[in-house]
C-alpha positions as a printed Julia matrix, in Angstrom:
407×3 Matrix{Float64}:
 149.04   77.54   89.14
 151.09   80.05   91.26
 154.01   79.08   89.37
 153.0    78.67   85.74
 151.66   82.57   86.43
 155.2    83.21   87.63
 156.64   81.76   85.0
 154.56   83.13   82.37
 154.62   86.42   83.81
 159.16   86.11   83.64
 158.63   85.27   79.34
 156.22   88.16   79.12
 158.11   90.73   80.64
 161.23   89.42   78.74
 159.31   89.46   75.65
 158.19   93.04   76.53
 161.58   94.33   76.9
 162.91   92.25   73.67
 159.53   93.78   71.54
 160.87   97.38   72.88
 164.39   96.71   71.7
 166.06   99.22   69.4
 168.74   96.65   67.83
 167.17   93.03   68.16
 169.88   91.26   66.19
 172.85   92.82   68.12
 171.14   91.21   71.61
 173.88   88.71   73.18
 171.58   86.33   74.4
 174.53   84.29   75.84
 175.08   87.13   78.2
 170.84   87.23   79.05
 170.59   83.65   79.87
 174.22   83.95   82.72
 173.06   86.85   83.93
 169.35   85.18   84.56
 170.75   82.23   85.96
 172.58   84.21   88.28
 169.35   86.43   89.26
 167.73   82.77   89.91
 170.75   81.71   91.89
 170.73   84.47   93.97
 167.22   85.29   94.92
 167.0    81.28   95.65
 170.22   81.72   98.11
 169.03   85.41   99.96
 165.37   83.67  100.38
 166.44   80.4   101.54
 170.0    79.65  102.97
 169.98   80.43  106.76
 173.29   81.86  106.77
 171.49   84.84  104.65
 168.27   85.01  106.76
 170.01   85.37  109.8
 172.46   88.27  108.36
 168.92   90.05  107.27
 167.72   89.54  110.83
 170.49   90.99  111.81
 169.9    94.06  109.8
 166.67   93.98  111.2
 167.74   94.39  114.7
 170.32   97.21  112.83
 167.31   99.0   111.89
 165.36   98.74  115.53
 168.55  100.11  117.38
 168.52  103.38  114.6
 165.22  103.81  114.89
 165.5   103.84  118.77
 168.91  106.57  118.29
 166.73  108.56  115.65
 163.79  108.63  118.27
 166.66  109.57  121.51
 167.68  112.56  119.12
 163.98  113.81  117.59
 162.87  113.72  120.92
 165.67  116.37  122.48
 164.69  118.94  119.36
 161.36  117.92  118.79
 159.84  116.72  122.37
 156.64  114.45  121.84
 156.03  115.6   118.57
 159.75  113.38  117.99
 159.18  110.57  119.91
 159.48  112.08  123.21
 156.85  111.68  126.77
 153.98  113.35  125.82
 152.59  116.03  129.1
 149.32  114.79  128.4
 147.09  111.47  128.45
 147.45  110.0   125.14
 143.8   108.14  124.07
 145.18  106.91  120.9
 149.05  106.04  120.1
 148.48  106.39  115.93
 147.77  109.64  116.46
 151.06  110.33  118.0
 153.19  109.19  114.95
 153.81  112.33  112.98
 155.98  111.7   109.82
 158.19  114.42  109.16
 159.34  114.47  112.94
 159.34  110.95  113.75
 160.21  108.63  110.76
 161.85  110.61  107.98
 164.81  111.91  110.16
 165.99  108.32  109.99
 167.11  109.6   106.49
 169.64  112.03  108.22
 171.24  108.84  110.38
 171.79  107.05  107.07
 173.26  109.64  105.36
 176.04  109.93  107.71
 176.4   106.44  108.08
 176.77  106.32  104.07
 179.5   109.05  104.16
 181.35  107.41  106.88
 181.76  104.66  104.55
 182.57  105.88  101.86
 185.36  107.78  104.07
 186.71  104.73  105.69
 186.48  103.0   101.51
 183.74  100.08  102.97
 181.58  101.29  100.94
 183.99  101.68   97.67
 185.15   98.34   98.61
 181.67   96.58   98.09
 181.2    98.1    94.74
 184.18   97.65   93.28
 183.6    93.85   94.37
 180.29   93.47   92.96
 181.34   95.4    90.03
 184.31   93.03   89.18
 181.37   89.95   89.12
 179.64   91.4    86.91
 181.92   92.12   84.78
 183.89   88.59   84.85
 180.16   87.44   84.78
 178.49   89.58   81.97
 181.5    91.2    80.33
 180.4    94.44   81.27
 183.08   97.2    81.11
 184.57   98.9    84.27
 182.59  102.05   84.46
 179.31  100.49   83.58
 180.0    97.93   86.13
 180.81  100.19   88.41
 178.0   102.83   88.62
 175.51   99.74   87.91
 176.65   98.31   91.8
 176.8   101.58   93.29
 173.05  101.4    92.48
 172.46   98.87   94.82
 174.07  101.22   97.87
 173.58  104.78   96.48
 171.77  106.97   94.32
 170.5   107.4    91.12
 172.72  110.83   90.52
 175.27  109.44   93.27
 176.23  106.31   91.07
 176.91  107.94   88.37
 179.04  110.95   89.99
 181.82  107.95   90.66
 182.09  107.36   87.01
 181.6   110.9    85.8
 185.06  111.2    83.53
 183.97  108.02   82.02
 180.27  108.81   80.91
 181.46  110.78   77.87
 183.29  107.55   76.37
 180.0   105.33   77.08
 178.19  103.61   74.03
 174.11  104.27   74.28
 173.94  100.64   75.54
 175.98  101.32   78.35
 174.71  104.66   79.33
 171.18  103.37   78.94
 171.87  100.7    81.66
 173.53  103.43   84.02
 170.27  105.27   83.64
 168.1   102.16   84.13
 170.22  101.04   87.54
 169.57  104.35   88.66
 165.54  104.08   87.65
 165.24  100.5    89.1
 167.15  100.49   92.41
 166.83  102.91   95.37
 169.52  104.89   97.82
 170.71  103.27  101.03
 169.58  106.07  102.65
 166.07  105.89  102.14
 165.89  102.07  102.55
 166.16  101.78  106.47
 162.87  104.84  105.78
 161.37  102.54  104.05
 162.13   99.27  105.85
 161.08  101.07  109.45
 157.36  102.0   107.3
 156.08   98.9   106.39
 157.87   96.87  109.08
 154.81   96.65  111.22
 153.11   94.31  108.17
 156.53   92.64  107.18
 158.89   92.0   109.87
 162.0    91.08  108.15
 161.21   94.13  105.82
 164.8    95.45  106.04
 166.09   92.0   104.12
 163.61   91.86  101.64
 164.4    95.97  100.98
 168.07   95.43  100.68
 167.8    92.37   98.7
 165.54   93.76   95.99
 168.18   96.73   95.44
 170.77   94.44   94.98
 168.72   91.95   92.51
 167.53   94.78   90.67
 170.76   95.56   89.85
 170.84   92.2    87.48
 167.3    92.71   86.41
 168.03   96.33   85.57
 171.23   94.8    83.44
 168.93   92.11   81.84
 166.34   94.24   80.58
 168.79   97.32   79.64
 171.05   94.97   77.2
 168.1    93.52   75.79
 166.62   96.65   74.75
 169.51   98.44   73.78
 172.9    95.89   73.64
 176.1    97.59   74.51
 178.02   97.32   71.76
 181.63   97.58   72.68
 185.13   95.22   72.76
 187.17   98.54   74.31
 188.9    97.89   77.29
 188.39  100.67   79.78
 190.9   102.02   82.53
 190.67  101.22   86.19
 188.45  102.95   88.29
 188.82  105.14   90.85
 186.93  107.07   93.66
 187.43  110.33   94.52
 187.58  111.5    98.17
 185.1   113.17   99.35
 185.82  114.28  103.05
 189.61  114.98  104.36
 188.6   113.23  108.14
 185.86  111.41  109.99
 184.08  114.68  111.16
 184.19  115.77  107.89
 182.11  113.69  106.35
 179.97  113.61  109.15
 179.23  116.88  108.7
 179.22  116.21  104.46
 176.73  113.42  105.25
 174.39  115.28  107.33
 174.59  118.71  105.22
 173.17  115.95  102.3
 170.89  114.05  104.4
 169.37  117.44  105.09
 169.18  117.94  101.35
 167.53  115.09  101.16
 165.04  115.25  104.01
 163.83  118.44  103.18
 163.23  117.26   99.36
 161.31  114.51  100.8
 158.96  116.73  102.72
 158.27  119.17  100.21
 157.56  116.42   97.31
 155.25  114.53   99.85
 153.34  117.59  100.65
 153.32  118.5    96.88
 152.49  114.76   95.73
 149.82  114.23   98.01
 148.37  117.67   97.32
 147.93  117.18   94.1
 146.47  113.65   94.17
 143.87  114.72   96.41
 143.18  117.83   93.89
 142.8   115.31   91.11
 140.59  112.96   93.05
 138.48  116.18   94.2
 137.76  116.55   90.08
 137.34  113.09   88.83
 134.79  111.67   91.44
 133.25  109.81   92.21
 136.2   107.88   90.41
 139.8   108.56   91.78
 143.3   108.29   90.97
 144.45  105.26   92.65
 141.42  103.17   91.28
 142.16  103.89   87.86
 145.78  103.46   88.12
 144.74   99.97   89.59
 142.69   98.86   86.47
 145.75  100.22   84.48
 148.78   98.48   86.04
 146.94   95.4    87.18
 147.59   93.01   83.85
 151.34   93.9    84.7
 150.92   93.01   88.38
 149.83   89.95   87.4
 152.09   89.08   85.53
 154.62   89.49   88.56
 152.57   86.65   90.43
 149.83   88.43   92.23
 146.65   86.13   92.69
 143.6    87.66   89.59
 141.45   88.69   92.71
 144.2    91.39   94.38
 145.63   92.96   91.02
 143.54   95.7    91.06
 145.01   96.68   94.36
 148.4    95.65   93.99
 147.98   97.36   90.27
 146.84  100.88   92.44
 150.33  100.37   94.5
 152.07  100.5    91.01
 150.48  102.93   89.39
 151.27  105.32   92.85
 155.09  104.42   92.34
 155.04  104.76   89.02
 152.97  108.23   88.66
 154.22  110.06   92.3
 157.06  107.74   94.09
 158.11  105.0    95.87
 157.77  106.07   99.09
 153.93  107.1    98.9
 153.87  103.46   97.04
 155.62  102.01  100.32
 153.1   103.96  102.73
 150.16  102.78  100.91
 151.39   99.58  101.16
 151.48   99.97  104.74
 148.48  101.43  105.26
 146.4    98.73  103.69
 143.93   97.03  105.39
 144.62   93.49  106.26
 142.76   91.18  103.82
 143.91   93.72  100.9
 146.95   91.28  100.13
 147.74   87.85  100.82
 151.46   87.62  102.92
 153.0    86.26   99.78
 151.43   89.14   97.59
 152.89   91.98  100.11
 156.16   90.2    99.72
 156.15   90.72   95.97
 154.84   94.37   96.0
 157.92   95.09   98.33
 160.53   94.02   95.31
 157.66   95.35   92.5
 157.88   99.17   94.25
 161.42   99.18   94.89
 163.24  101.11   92.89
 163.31  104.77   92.19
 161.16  104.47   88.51
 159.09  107.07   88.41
 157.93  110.51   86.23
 159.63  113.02   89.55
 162.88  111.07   89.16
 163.43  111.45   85.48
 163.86  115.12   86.28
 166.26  114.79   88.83
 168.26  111.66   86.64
 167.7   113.98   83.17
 169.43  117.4    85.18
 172.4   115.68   86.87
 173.72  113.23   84.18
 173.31  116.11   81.47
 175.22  118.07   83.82
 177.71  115.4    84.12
 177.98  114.67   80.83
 177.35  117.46   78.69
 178.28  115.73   75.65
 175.49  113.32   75.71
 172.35  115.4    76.55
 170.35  114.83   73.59
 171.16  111.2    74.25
 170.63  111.31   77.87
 167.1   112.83   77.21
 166.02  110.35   74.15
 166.82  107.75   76.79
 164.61  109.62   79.19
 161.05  108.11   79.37
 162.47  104.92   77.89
 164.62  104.01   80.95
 162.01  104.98   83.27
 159.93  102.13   81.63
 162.92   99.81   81.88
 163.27  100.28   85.28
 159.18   99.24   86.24
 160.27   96.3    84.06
 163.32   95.57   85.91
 161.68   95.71   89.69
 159.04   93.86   87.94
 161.29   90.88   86.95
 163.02   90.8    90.59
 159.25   90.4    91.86
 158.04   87.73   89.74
 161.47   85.6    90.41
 160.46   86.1    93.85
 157.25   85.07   93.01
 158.09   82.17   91.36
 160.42   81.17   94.46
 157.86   81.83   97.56
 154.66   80.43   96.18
């Protein structure tokens, strides 16, 4: 039963995203079927072959040795409040963990790391790799390619900043995918955050973060060229990236000036987020916020494999990521009690939630691309809401694959 769901729940949300198309006849369904075969391929071979599990235990034990530096450095600013020996008896260690002091500086670490390599080209390296498969694979042009596998690394604004000179030139087919990368994947930076929050219920949590990012990636491209096909035979010019730091201190000093960025963005929308929800809640009891987001999102949670008796809470989870952000989405996750989800069901809502598809992030996507691209701001903002519901499709798609493959 687990799989026909699975199954059923894959030809829905295809259906979905072919229903929603804006040129149905122009859809190369040639193109759909590779790049779903290679989606299957893939999630079978990061799930299964032991040469992959061990490199994501690996990045496990990655993870546990940042989280230990992090910790060594919050505790010299921060003292116990950081990590540090506390000058009192401590009767309970939960109330010890503080977020902003203890967890979230991890962000700062990662940011660095990211810049480093970038400076040293690893990280250029990767993407032009994975962006030459996909477009041998999916005849995706260069710049398209390109920003789509920075996805699975960086940013939704960051991606796009390495192709900036070619966004301009894009057809609405291509620029619609850039967007719906962006909306469907999430920043290196913040996955070792999230990895390190809801490792205490998933222990390999890094692997399953880092290989949703990179299978969104093809689910984001599956679902963007059904609903709006690229369009275009032009051959592009070779990419390049430009240098962003002149030495290694440089960019470690690049990386942590936009790591702080980043961790004080994180704070304030947190505060702000959680604010508000609770101001909501205060008006509409006895009913609240994440209840009726459950009975909303649930039909689509089950459609991503989640047993008829949890989709209510898995559909709350959603409708958190969806409405405020991931991250919240990640720490209810976390914070659920034990018989809220089934193993198998937590495993899914870790590839459903990731991805940066939400109504905050349109914003931030809508202001730097029509910065970027000044030339296509009225198309950038038709595409707006549109790729936002692309991208819950997308991370939906990844989930019920996995769903399909884990039952």
């Amino acid at each position: 039963m687990m799989i026909l769901q699975s199954i059923f729940g894959l030809l829905s949300l295809l259906l979905i995203a072919y229903l929603f198309s804006e040129a149905k006849k122009e859809i190369v369904f040639k193109t759909i079927l590779i790049a779903i075969v290679i989606h299957l391929i893939l999630t079978i071979m990061f799930l299964n072959l032991p040469i992959f599990k061990d490199f994501f235990m690996m990045l496990n034990k990655f993870v546990s040795v940042l989280a230990t530096a992090t910790t060594v450095g919050t505790s010299f600013v921060f003292g116990y409040l950081g990590g540090g020996a506390a000058p009192f008896e401590i009767k309970n260690e939960n109330s010890m963990f503080i977020l902003a002091f203890k967890a979230l500086p991890i962000v700062l670490i990662m940011s660095v790391i990211s810049s480093l390599l970038y400076y040293y080209r690893i990280l250029p390296t990767i993407v032009k790799a994975f962006s030459f498969l996909l477009e041998k694979s999916l005849k995706i042009r260069g710049a398209a390619g390109v920003s789509a596998a920075a996805n699975a690394l960086v940013g939704m604004i960051e991606a796009p900043l390495l192709i900036r000179p070619y966004l301009k030139d894009m057809t609405r087919g291509e620029l619609f995918s850039v967007m719906v990368a962006g909306m469907a994947t999430i920043a290196g930076s913040v996955m070792v955050l999230y990895a390190t929050i809801i490792a205490p219920k998933i222990p390999d949590a890094m692997g399953h973060i880092l290989t949703a990012s990179v299978l969104n990636v093809i689910s984001a491209l599956i679902i963007s060229m059904i609903m709006i096909p690229h369009n275009s035979d032009k051959q592009q010019n070779k990419i390049s990236f430009p240098k962003i730091a002149d030495s290694p201190m440089d960019a470690i000093v690049r990386g942590t000036s936009d790591g702080v960025k980043l961790l004080v963005n994180i704070i304030a929308m947190l505060i702000v987020l959680v604010a508000l929800v609770n101001l909501i809640n205060q008006i509409i009891q006895p009913l609240t916020l994440q209840s009726m987001l459950g009975v909303v999102m649930a039909p689509l949670t089950f459609l991503i494999g989640i047993p008829a008796s949890e989709i209510i809470t898995a559909g709350s989870l959603m409708g958190t990521k969806v409405i405020l952000n991931d991250l919240i989405a990640y720490i209810d996750l976390a914070n659920l009690p034990k018989d809220a989800l089934e193993e198998r069901s937590q495993i899914i809502m870790i590839y459903a939630l990731c991805g940066f598809a939400n109504i905050g992030s349109l914003g931030i996507m809508i202001g730097g691309m029509t910065t970027m691209a000044p030339e296509k701001r009225k198309e950038i903002i038709s595409l707006g809401v549109k790729s936002v519901f692309a991208g819950v499709l997308a991370t939906c798609f990844t989930a019920a694959v996995v769903g399909l493959i884990i039952y």
